[in-house]
MIKOLDO-610109 format. One record per residue (C-alpha): x, y, z. Coordinates in steps of 0.5 Angstrom, whole numbers, plus 500, padded with zeros to 3 digits. Example, Ala and Ser with C-alpha at 12.3 -4.5 7.8 and 13.67 -1.06 7.14 Angstrom:
BEGIN
@xx: 525&yy: 491&zz: 516
@xx: 527&yy: 498&zz: 514
END
This chain:
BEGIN
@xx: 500&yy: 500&zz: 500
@xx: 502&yy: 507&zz: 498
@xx: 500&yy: 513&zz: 500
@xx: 498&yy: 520&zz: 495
@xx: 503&yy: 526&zz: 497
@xx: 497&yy: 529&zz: 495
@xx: 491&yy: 527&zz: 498
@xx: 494&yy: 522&zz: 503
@xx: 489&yy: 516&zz: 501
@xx: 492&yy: 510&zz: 502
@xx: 491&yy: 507&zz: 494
@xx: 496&yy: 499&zz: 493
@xx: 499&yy: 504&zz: 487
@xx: 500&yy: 511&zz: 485
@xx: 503&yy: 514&zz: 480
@xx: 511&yy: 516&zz: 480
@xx: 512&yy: 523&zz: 479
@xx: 519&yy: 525&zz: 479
@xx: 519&yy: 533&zz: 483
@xx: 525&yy: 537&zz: 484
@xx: 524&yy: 539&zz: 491
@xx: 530&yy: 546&zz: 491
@xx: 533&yy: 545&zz: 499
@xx: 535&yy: 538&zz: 496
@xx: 538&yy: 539&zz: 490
@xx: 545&yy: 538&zz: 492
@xx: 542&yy: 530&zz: 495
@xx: 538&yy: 529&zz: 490
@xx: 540&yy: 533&zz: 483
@xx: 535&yy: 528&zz: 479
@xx: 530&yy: 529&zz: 482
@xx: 525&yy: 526&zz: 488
@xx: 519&yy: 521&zz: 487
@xx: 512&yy: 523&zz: 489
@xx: 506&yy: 519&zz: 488
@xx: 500&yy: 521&zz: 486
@xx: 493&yy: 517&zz: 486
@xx: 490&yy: 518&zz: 480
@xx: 484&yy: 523&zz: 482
@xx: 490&yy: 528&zz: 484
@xx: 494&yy: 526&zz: 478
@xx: 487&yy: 527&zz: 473
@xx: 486&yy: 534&zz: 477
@xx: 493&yy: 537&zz: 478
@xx: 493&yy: 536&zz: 470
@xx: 486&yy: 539&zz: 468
@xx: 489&yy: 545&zz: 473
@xx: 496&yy: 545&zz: 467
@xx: 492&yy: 545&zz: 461
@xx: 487&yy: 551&zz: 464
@xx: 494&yy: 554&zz: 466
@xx: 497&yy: 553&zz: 459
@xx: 490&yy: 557&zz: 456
@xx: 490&yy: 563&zz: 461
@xx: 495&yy: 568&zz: 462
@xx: 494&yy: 567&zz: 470
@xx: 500&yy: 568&zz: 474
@xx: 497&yy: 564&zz: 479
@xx: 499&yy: 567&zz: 488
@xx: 506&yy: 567&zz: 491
@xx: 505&yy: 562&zz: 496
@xx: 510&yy: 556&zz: 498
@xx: 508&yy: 549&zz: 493
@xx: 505&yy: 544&zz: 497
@xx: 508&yy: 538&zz: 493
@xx: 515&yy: 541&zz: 492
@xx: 516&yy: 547&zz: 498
@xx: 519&yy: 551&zz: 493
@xx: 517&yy: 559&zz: 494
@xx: 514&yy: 560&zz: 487
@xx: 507&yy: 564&zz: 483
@xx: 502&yy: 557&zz: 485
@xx: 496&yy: 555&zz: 482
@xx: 490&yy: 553&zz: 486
@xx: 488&yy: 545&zz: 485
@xx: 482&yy: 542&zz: 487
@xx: 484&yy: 534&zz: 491
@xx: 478&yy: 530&zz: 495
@xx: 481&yy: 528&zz: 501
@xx: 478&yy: 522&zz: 505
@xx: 473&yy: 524&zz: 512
@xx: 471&yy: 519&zz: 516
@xx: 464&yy: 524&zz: 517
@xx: 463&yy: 525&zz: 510
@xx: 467&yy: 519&zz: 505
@xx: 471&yy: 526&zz: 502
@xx: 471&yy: 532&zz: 502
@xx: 473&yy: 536&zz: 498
@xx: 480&yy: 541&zz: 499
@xx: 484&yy: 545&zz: 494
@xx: 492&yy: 545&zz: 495
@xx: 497&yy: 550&zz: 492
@xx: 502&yy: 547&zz: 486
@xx: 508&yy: 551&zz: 481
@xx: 508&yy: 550&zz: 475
@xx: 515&yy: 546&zz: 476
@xx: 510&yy: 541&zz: 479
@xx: 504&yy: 542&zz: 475
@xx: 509&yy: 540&zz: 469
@xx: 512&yy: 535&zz: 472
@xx: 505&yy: 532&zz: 473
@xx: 504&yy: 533&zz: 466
@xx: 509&yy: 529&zz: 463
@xx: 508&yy: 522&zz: 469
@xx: 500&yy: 523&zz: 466
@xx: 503&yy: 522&zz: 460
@xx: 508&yy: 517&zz: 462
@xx: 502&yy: 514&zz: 466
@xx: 498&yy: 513&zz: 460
@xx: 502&yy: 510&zz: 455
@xx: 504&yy: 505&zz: 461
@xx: 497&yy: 503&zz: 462
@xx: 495&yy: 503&zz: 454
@xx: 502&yy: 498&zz: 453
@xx: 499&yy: 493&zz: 459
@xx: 492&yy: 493&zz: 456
@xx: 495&yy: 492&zz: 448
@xx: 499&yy: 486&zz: 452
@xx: 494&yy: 483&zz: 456
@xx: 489&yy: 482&zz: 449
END
């Protein structure tokens, strides 16, 4: 079990998005592996895609997933609640996030489509 550096629901896989977290990068100049459960994965990129057709500079803030200091835009995440099942919260991502999640999206599903052609 793995949790959603996001949400933080307890999902058996997440998907790897590599971040590059700034008081790291002399540990770890590849990067740091975060995992996102799809629902997160599906909202962060809907928040890329709408950032990529507007001219939104977002709010300064620290990045929830990253910590680095940054222009942030606001995504919407469902966290689990024991009173009500989920509900709903909006956690704050950089662009560097945001396109880093972009592209394990993209990985994700080429992965998923290369396991479904296998399997038939």
């Amino acid at each position: 079990m793995a949790d959603c550096d996001l949400c933080t629901v307890a999902i058996p896989t997440v998907v790897p998005v590599r971040i590059f977290v700034p008081r790291f990068e002399h540990s770890y100049p590849e990067g740091i592996w975060k995992g996102l459960c799809e629902s997160c994965l599906k909202s962060a990129k809907e928040t890329a895609d709408k950032l990529a057709s507007s001219s939104s500079c977002g709010t300064a803030g620290k990045c929830n997933l990253c910590g680095a200091i940054a222009q942030l835009q606001p995504v919407q995440i469902f966290r689990p609640s024991f009173s009500k099942g989920q509900e709903e919260d909006s956690v704050m991502l950089c662009k560097k996030c945001l396109a880093a999640i972009q592209k394990a999206d993209k990985e994700w599903q080429e992965q998923k489509a290369n396991e479904h052609a296998e399997h038939h």
